[in-house]
Wavefront OBJ file of the C-alpha trace (Angstrom):
o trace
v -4.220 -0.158 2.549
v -0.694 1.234 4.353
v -0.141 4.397 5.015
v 3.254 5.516 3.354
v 5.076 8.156 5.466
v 7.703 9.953 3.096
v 8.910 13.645 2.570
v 11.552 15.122 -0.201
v 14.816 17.100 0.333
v 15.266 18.782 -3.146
v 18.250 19.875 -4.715
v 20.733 17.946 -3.207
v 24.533 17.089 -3.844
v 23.827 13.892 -5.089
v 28.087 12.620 -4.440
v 28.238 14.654 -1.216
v 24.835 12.899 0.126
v 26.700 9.516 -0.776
v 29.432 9.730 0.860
v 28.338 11.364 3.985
v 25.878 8.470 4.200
v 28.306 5.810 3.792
v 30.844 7.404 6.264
v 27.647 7.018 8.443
v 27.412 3.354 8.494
v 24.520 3.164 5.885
v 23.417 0.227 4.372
v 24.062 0.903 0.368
v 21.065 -1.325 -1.769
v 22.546 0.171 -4.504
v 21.734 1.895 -7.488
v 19.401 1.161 -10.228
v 17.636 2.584 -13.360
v 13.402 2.316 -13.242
v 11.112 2.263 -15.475
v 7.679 2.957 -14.768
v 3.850 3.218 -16.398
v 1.675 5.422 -14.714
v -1.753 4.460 -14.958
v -4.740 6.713 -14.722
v -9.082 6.376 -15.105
v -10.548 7.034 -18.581
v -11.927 10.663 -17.436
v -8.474 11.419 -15.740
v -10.607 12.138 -12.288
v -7.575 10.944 -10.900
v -5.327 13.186 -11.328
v -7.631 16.042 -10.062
v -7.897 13.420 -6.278
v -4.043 12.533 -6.548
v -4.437 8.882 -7.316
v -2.406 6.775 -9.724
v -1.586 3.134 -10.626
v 1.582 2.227 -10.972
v 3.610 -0.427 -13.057
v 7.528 -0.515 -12.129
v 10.707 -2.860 -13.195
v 13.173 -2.790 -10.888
v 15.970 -5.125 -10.605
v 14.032 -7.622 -12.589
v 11.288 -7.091 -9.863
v 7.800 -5.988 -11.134
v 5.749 -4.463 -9.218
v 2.247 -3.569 -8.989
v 1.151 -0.159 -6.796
v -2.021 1.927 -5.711
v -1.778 5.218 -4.342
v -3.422 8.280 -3.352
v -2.333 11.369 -1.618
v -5.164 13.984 -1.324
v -3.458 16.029 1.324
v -0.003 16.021 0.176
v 1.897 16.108 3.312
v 4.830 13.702 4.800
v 1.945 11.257 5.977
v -0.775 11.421 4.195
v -0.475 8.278 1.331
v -2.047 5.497 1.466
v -0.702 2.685 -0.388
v -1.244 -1.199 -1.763
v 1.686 -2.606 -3.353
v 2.830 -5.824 -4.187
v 4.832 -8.223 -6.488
v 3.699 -9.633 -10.160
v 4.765 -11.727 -12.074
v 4.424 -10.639 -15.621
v 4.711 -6.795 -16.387
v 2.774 -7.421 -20.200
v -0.015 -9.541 -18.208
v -0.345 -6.323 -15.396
v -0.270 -4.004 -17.395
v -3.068 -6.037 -19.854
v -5.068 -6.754 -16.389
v -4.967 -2.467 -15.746
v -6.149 -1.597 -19.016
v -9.059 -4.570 -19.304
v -9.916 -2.775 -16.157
v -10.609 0.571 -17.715
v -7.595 1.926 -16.895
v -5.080 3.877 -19.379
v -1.310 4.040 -19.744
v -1.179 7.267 -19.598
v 2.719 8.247 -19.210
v 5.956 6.186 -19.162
v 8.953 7.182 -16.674
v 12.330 6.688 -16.104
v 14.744 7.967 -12.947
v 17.655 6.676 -11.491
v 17.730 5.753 -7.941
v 20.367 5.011 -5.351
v 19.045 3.644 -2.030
v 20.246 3.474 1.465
v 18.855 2.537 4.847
v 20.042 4.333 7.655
v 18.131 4.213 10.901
v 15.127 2.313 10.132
v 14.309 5.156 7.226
v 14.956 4.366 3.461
v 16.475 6.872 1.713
v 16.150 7.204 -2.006
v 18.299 9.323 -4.275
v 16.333 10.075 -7.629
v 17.455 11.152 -10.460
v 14.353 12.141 -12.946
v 15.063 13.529 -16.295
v 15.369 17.823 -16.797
v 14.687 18.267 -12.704
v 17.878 18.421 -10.094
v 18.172 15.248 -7.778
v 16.380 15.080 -4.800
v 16.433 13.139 -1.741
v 13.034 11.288 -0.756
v 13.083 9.555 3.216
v 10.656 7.145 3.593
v 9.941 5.702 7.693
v 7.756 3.958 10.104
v 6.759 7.999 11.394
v 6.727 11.596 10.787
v 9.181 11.900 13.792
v 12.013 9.422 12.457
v 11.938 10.947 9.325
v 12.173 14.371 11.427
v 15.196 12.952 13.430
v 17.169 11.697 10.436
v 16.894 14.773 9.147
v 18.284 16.814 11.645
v 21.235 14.157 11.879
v 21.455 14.424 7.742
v 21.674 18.220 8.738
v 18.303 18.684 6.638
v 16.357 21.599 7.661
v 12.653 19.918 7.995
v 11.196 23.214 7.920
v 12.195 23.388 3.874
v 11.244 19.870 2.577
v 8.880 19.119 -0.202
v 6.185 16.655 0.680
v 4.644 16.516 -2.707
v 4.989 14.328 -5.202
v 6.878 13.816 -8.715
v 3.987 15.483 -10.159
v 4.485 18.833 -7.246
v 8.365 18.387 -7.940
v 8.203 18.721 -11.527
v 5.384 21.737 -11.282
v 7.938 23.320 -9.161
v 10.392 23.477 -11.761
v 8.011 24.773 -14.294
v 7.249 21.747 -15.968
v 3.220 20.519 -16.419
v 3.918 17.228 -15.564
v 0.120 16.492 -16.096
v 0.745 16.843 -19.987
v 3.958 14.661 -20.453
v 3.574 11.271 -21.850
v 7.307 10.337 -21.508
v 9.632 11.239 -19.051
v 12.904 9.723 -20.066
v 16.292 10.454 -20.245
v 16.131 9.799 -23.983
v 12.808 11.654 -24.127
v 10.646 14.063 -22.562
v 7.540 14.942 -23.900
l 1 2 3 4 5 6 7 8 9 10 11 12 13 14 15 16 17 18 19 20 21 22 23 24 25 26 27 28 29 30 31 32 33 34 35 36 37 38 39 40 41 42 43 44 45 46 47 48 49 50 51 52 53 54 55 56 57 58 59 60 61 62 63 64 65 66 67 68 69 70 71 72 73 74 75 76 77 78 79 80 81 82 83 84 85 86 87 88 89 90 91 92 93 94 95 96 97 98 99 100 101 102 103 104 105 106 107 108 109 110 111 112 113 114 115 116 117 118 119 120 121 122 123 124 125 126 127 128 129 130 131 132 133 134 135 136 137 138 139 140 141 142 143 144 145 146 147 148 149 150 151 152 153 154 155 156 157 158 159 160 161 162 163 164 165 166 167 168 169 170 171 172 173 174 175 176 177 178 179 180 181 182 183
C-alpha cells in the first residue's frame, strides 16, 4: 500500500488558477468529467475509520482504488490503486465481496503538473471549486504552494467527505452527488 501525500486549497478562482498555471509553464492533462461509486462494508464501519472503495471512469480508464485516511492530514493516506478492465465486472467483484454501492459521484476535474506535484481542479456539485496538490512530500507540496501564492497555513487536508461537511452538507447521507442530482 502507497502512501498518498495530498492537501486542498478551497475556494479558488477556478479561470484565474488556469491561467496563472499555464503562464507558468504547466503541463495541461486536461479536463474531464468523472464518475465515481463509492463503496463501503455492510455495517458502514468504514465510514466511522475513513476507508472507502472506489470505482472511477475516467477518460475511458476504469479504475479500481482502496483508501484510508484515519488521521486526515496532507500525508496520512494510504492507497492501492490500479487499472480494470470492466467497470460492471468490478463493481460485481466489490459487491460479491460484501461490499455495497453505497453513493454515486460526479465532479469535474482539470489537471496540471507543475513541478513534480499534480494539481487537480474539482468541480463537485453545490460546493465551490477547490484546488487539491498531490506530490512525492509534504515539503513539495509546501513549496508549490508558496510559489502558487497559497497560504499553507489555511489548506484543508480532509477529504470530499470534510469538504462537503464544511459547507453544511452530511455528505455521509447522500446517495448521489451529481450535477443532475443531489440527494
Amino acid at each position: 500500500m502507497k502512501k498518498e501525500i495530498e492537501t486542498r486549497f478551497l475556494e479558488i478562482d477556478k479561470d484565474e488558477l488556469i491561467c496563472r498555471l499555464r503562464k507558468m509553464g504547466a503541463e495541461d492533462r486536461g479536463e474531464t468529467t468523472l464518475n465515481e461509486i463509492i463503496f463501503y462494508d455492510k455495517k458502514l464501519k468504514w465510514l466511522n475509520e475513513n476507508k472507502l472503495a472506489r470505482l472511477r471512469k475516467r477518460n475511458g480508464k476504469i479504475t479500481l482504488t482502496y483508501k484510508e485516511n484515519k488521521k486526515q492530514k496532507a500525508d496520512s493516506t494510504k492507497e492501492i490503486e490500479f487499472e480494470v478492465s470492466d467497470f460492471g465486472e468490478a463493481k460485481d467483484l466489490l459487491e460479491a465481496l460484501g461490499l455495497i454501492p453505497y453513493r454515486i459521484v460526479e465532479k469535474i476535474r482539470h489537471t496540471f503538473i507543475l513541478d513534480d506535484v499534480i494539481l487537480d481542479i474539482d468541480t463537485w456539485p453545490k460546493i465551490p471549486t477547490y484546488v487539491e496538490l498531490e506530490g512525492k512530500s509534504v515539503k513539495a507540496l509546501q513549496d508549490l504552494a508558496k510559489k502558487l501564492e497559497f497560504e499553507w497555513k489555511k489548506r484543508f487536508d480532509g477529504d470530499p467527505r470534510y469538504v462537503y461537511k464544511k459547507y453544511g452538507f452530511n455528505f455521509d447521507k447522500l446517495k448521489i452527488v451529481t450535477f443532475n442530482k443531489f440527494e
